[in-house]
C-alpha positions, 0 to 999 in steps of 0.5 A, a space after each residue: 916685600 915691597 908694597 904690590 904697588 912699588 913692584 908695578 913702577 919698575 917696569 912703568 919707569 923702564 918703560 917710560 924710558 925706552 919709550 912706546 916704539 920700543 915697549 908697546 902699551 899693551 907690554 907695559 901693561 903686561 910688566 907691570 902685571 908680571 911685576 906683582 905677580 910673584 906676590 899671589 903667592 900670598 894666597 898660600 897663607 889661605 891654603 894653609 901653606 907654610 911661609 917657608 914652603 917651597 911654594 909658600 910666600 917667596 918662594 917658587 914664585 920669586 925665583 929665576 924659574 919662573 920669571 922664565 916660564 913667564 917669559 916663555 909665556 909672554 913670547 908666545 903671546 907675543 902678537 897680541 902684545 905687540 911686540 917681537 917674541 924675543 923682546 916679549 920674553 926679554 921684557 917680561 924676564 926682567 919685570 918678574 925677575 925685579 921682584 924678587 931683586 927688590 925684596 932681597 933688599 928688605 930688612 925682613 922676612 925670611 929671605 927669596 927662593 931666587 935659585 928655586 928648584 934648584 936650591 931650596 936656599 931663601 937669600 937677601 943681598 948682603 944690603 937691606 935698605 927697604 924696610 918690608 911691607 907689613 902684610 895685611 892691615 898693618 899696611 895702613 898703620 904708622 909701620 906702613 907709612 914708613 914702609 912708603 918712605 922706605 920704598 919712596 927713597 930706595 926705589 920710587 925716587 930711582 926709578 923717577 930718575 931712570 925714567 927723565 933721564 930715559 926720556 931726556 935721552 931719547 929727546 935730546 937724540 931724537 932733536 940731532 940734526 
């Protein structure tokens, strides 16, 4: 997986380029919560729950499935976060879905329950660039350091430029006669 961190930028970044008339604060907030989310399944390994449960570590909490149940949950929560409950429910599908987008793309692990529980199936993308993040103290070790580098590379530095050029545009729109 990637670090908790590097699944907090994605929507941080979109953000950044629709803009705050577009994403309130308040959702930006919520995406970026709703991003790490998925990973709270970690706690499984506490309850004695296997890795390849299905509701073990990427499994049902990585899927499709509940990125929509978020999402309904975030449309009937709407008023607070400020924004419409069709975008509540949109913005918040696809910051929970990008999670376990961005873990299929590692080089470890046994794979997401994206199609959960229609399939109990773990996929990856047939490309893996992401080196995945070591669990547990191992984060703060050489292994670790290069995990950052991975996700600098594959995710930090595209997210940075889908930001700008975001950012560029709505300027360079906003300043037309």
């Amino acid at each position: 997986m990637p670090t908790v961190f590097t699944h907090a930028i994605v929507p941080v970044a979109a953000a950044i380029a629709l803009g705050t008339k577009r994403v309130p604060p308040r959702l930006i907030v919520a995406g970026a919560f709703a991003a790490m989310l998925p990973d709270a399944d970690v706690v499984a390994f506490k309850l004695g729950i296997a890795y390849a449960d299905d509701f073990g570590h990427r499994g049902a909490s990585h899927s499709l499935f509940f990125a929509g149940m978020v999402a309904i949950l975030g449309a009937l929560l709407h008023r607070p976060l400020r924004t419409s409950a069709s975008f509540a429910a949109l913005w918040l599908f696809g910051c929970v879905a990008s999670h376990p987008l961005l873990d299929a793309l590692t080089n470890g692990g046994l794979g997401v329950a994206l199609w959960w529980p229609f399939s109990d199936a773990r996929v990856f993308w047939p490309w893996r660039p992401i080196a995945v993040s070591p669990i547990g103290s191992g984060f703060f070790s050489a292994r670790g350091g290069a995990v950052m580098l991975s996700e600098f590379a594959w995710v930090w530095l595209p997210c940075a430029v889908l930001a700008a050029t975001g950012l560029a545009l709505r300027r360079a729109l906003s300043s037309r006669p």
